[in-house]
N, C-alpha and C positions, 0 to 999 in steps of 0.2 A: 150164047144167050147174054143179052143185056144185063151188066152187074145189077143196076136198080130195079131191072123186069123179074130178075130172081128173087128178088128180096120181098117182092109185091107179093111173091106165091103165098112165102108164109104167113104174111103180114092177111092177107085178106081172102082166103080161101076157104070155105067151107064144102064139110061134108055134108052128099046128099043122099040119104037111103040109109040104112045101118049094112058094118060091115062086122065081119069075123077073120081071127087069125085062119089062116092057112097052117092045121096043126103038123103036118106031113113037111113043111121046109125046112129045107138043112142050111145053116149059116156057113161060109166060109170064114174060117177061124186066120186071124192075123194078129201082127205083132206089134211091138215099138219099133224104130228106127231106131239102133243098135250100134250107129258109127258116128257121133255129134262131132268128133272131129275134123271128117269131111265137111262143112257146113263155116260160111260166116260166120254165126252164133258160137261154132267150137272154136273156131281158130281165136277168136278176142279173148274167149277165155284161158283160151291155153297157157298161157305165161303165168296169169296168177296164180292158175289152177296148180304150177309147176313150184313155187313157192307154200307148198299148202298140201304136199301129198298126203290123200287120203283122207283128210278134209272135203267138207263141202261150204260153199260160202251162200250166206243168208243175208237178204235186205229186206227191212221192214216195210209193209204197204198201210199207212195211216188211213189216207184220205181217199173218200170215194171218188174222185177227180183221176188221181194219178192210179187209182187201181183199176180202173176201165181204159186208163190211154196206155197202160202197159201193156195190157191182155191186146190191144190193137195193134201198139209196138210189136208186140211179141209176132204175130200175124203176121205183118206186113216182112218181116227179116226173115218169116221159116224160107226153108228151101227146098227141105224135105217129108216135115211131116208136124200134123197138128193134132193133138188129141186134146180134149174137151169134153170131162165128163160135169154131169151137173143134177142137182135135183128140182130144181127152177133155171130157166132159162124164157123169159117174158117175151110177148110180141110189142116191142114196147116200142120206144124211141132207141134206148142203151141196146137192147137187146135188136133192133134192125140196124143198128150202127155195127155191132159187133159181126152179125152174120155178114153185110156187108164185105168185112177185111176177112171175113171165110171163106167166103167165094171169090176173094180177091185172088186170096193166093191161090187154092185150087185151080183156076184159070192160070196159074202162073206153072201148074203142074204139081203142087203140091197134095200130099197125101192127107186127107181130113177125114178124120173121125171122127163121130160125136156121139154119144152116149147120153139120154136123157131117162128121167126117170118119169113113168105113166100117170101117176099121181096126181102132179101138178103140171101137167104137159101144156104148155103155154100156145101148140100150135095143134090144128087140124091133121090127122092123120092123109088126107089127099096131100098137102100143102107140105109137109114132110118126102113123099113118097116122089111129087114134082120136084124140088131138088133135089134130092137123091138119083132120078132119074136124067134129069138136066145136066149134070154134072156127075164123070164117071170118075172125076178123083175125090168124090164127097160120097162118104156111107155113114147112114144116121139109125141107131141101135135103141129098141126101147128097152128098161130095166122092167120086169115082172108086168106084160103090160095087159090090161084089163081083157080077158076072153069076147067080149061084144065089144065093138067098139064106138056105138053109139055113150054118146053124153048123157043123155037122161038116166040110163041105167043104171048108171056106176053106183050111185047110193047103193041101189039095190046088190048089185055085184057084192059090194064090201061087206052090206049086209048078211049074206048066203057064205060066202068067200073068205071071213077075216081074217083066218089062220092063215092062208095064205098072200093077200089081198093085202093085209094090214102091213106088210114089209116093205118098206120104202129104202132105197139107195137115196141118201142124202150127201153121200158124197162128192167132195168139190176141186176140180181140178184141170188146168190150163197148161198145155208141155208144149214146147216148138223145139223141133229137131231134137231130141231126147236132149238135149242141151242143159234147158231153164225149164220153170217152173212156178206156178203160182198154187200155193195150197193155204186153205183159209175157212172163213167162214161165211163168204160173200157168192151168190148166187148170181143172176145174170137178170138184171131187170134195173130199172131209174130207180127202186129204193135204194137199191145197192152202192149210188155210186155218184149222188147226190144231182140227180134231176129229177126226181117227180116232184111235185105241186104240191103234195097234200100234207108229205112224211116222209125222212130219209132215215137210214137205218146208219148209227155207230159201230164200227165193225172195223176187224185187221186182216191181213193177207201177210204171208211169207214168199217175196220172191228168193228162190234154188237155186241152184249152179253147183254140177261137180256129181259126184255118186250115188248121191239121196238119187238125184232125178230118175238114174236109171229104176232102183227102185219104187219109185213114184209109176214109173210106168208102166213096171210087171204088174202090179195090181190092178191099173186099167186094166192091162191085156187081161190078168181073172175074168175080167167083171165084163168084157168085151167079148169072150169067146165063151160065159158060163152059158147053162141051159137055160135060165130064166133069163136071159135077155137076147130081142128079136129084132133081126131087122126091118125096116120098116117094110121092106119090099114083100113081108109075110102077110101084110095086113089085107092083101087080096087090092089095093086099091086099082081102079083103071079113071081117066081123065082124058079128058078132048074141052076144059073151060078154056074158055080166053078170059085176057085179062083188058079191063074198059079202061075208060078214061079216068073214072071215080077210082079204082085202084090207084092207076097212077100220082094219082092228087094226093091220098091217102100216106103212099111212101115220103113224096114231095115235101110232107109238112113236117116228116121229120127231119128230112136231109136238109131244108133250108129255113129251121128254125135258126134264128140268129144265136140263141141264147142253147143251142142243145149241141149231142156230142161229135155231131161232124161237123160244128162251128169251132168249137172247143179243140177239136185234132188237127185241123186245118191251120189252126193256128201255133201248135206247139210238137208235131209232128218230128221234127228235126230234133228238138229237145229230150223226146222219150227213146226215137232210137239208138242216138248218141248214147243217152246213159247206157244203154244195155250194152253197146259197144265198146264203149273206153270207161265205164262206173264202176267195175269191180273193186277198187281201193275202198267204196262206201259200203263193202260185205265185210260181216264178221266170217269166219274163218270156224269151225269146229267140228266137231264128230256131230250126227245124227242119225237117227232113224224113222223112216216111213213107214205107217203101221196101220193095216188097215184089215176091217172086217171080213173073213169070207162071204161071198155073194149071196149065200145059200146060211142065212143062221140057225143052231139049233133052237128047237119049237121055245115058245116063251112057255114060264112057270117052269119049268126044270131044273137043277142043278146043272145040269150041262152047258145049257146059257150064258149062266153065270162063269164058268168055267174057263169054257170057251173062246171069251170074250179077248177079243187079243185087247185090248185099247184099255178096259177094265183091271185086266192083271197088267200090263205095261203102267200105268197110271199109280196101280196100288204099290208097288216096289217104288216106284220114286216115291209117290209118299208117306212109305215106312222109314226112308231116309231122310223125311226132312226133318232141322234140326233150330231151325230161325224162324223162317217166316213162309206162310204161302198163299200166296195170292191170287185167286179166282176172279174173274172176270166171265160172265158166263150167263145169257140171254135169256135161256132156261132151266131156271135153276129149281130142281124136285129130289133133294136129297133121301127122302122116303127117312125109317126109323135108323138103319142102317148107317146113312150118311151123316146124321146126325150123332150118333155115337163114335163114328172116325173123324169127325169135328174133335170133339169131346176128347178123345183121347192124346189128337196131337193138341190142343192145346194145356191137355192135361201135364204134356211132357216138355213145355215152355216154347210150343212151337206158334207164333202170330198169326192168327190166319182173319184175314179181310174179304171178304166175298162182296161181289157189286153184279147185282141182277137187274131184274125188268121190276118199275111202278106195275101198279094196280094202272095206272092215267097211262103210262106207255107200253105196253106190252102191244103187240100185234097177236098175240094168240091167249085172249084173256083166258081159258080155260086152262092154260100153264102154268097163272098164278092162282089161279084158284086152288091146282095143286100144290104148290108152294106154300100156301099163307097159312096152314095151321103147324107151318114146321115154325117159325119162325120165332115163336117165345123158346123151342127149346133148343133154334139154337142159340140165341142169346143167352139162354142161361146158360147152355157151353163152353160160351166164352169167345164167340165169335163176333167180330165185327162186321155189320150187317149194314149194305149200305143199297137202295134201290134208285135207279139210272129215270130221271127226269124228263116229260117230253119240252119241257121248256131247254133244253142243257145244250150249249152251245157244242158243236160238231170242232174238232178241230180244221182252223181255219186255213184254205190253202193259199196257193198263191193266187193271185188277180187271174180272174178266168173267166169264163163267156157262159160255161155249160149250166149251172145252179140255176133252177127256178125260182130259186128265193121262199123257200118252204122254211120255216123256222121252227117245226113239230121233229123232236127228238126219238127215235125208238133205239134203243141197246139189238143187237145182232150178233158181237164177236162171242167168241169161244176159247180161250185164253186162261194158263193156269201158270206160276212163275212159283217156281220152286226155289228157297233160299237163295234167290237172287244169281242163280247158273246155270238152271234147268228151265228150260219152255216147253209147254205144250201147246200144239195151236191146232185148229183142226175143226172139224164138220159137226162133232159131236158137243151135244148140252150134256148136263148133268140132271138125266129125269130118265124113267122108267121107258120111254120110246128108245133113247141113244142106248141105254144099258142092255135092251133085250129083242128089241125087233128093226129098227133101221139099220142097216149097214152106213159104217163112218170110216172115218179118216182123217188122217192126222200127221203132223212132225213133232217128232222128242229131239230137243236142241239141245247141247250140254255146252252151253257159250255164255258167259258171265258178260260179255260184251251188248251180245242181241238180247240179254235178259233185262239189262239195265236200259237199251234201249225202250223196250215195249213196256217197261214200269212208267218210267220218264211219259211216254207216250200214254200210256190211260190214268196216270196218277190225276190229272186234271177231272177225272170223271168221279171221282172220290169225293169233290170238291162240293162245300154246302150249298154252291152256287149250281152245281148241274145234278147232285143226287141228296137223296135222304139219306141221314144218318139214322136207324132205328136204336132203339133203348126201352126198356121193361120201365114203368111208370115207377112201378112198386116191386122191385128185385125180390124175389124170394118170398112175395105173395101175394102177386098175383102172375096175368098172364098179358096184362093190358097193356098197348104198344103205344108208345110216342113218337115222330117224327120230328128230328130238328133238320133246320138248311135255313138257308136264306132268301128271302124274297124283297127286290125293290130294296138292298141293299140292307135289311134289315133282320135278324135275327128273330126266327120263326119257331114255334111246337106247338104240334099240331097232334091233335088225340084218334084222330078219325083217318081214312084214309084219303090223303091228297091228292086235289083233282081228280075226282072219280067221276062224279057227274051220278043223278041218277039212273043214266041207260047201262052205264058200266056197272054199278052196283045191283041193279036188275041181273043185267047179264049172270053176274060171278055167284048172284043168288042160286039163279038157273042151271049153271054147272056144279055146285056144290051139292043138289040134291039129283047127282044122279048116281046110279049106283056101280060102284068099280070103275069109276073113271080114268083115277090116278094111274091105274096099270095100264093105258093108253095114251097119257099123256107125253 
């Protein structure tokens, strides 16, 4: 099949008639690729790797540029196998670029797996079912995916369904030849990765190398061979479309946009696989761990939730230990009463802690700060430094490139915690009542003072009066009332109300504030 005739499928295929799973299919269960030595990708590494036993090496992914021509890098060099798990995965421009070097390799023999989650499923169940069909080294897996598989429904579904319905895999993760590794907080679409038009999302990735990986990939294979996740080939689809000329055009205007991502790889192609070839020297070096949710959580309101939580207790042990400072960074941020008193107490014990979330003006999920916004006097009176992320805030800037639409609307996305300046956490999961009890996440714990000071250096900028709020209590100690300082047009700003909101946003967050038991959804 024609590389860009495949990509057409997903790109513009709709379903016709409503379908149902096939409840009686059996999956065939499969694994990681278990030998990265055998492979290009293993042998470049081998040497450093051999300096560094037991060790795994870490480089950080800033910019949404370089973290889409890695994830294509990555692609283009497998030999033997690609996994790809995702909870958004767009039919977009980034996301038809990306499939693209999936069926590249696949054609090249490569084993592809891809794991999406049904939720926010960016393509058509036929249009999945035709590649998957098209190509016998490509199998694509949905996570807990809706019983009807018509679109109209679904409200309704969730509605009937929530208990089970409401669990989303939000987990994010890119492997070639069990080798390398991209794990993060970056999803697969042009917000991601600085090409849409409208709004690009600020966000980090950790690229892997070394023993993590292997681990990173036993938890695919969980969540690859669990019960609640189907392959597509369950969905009953059958197909006899062709595809027109209007399709074709359709692809076309992504692949020869001057300014988008196969203008952008075309031209620096050589440069990203090189690094991953001979760039090892630019990895920090240290112990880690890949830590991630069972596929299957216990029910929410439980004790056992809580319990359970691998991410939850891995997270609370590091910081029982911290002793300096610690540093949050973190898109959604819903500490509930709980979080607010583990605020409280390390800083009660001289510990710094900075936290930097989403505006009211940039959030993408304003019902996340509406659960947010009445934490926030107590935690200031805490003692926490409270800063929210700007849609004016400049993105950190890359090198001279082709792919940028030239969007200048800011949104925060990364997921980033810095422990006393030696410990990282990075990973899939926010800080709010969805990550704590009903999405499955995922994650790296780094113990590298090296990658720690990297990723400080890298978002201390977003700190900055010029791209976030600083909050502060008018009247400490009586009242509850919030000021905003930062700078605007070079001048120093405080502001009583909330910045840039606009009346449609202040509507909005009216609307979600009166509804009832939100927050345990959010």
């Amino acid at each position: 099949m024609n590389l860009r005739a495949a990509v057409v499928i997903l790109l513009c295929t709709a379903v016709a008639g409503c379908l149902t799973l096939k409840e009686d299919y059996q999956a065939t269960p499969s694994y990681a690729f278990d030998r990265p030595g055998e492979t290009t990708l293993g042998r470049a590494m081998a040497e450093e790797q051999s300096r560094h036993p037991g060790d795994s090496g870490y480089r950080l992914i800033s910019g949404g540029v370089a973290a889409l021509l890695t994830r294509a890098a990555m692609a283009d060099l497998a030999e033997r196998s690609i996994d790809a798990q995702y909870y958004i995965f767009e039919s977009d421009a980034a996301g038809a670029f990306l499939l693209e070097r999936l069926i590249a390799a696949a054609e090249r023999g490569v084993r592809v797996r891809i794991l999406l989650d049904d939720f926010m499923l960016g393509f058509e169940d036929i249009a999945l079912a035709k590649l998957a069909d098209a190509h016998p080294q490509i199998e694509i897996r949905v996570f807990n995916p809706f019983p009807d598989r018509s679109r109209w429904s679904r409200p309704l579904q969730m509605m009937f369904h929530l208990d089970r319905l409401g669990m989303r895999m939000h987990n994010k993760a890119f492997i070639a030849d069990g080798q390398i590794a991209v794990v993060g907080g970056r999803n697969i679409g042009d917000h991601y990765f600085e090409a849409q038009e409208t709004s690009n999302f600020r966000d980090v990735d950790i690229l892997a190398t070394g023993p993590i990986v292997a681990d990173v990939g036993m938890h695919f294979d969980e969540y690859w061979n669990s019960s609640v996740t189907v392959p597509v080939a369950a969905f009953g689809v059958t197909f006899s479309e062709r595809w027109g000329k209007r399709e074709m055009e359709h692809l076309r205007r992504f692949a020869e946009e001057p300014r988008g991502p196969h203008a952008e790889y075309a031209r620096r192609k050589q440069e990203f696989t090189s690094r991953l070839l001979t760039g090892t020297a630019d990895y920090a070096w240290a112990k880690g761990a890949a830590i991630a949710e069972r596929p299957v959580r216990a029910p929410d309101n439980t004790k056992s939730a809580r319990s359970q939580s691998e991410i939850l207790q891995t997270l609370a042990n590091v910081r029982n230990e911290a002793k300096r400072e610690v540093v949050i960074v973190m898109a959604y941020y819903i500490p509930g009463k709980r979080g607010v008193e583990l605020i409280s107490e390390m800083v009660a014990r001289g510990v710094r802690v900075r936290i930097l979330t989403s505006s009211m003006a940039s959030t993408d999920v304003l019902a996340a700060h509406v659960g947010y916004a009445p934490y926030r006097p107590a935690l200031l009176s805490a003692g926490a430094e409270l800063y929210e992320y700007r849609p004016d805030a400049t993105r950190p800037a890359p090198q001279d490139h082709v792919m940028r639409a030239g969007s200048t609307n800011s949104a925060l996305h990364a997921k980033v915690i810095v422990y006393d300046r030696r410990t990282v956490w990075i990973g899939s999961a926010n800080s709010d009542p969805r990550s704590r009890r009903l999405n499955t996440e995922s994650g790296l714990l780094i113990e590298s003072e090296v990658l720690a000071e990297r990723i400080l250096k890298s978002v201390e900028p977003d700190f900055s009066a010029e791209r976030s709020w600083r909050l502060s209590l008018q009247d400490p100690g009586l009242s509850n009332r919030i000021v905003w300082s930062g700078v605007q047009d070079g001048k120093s700003v405080l502001l009583e109300s909330e910045p840039d909101s606009g009346g449609l946003r202040g509507l909005g967050a009216w609307f979600y504030s009166i509804l009832p038991g939100i927050e345990s959804l959010l």
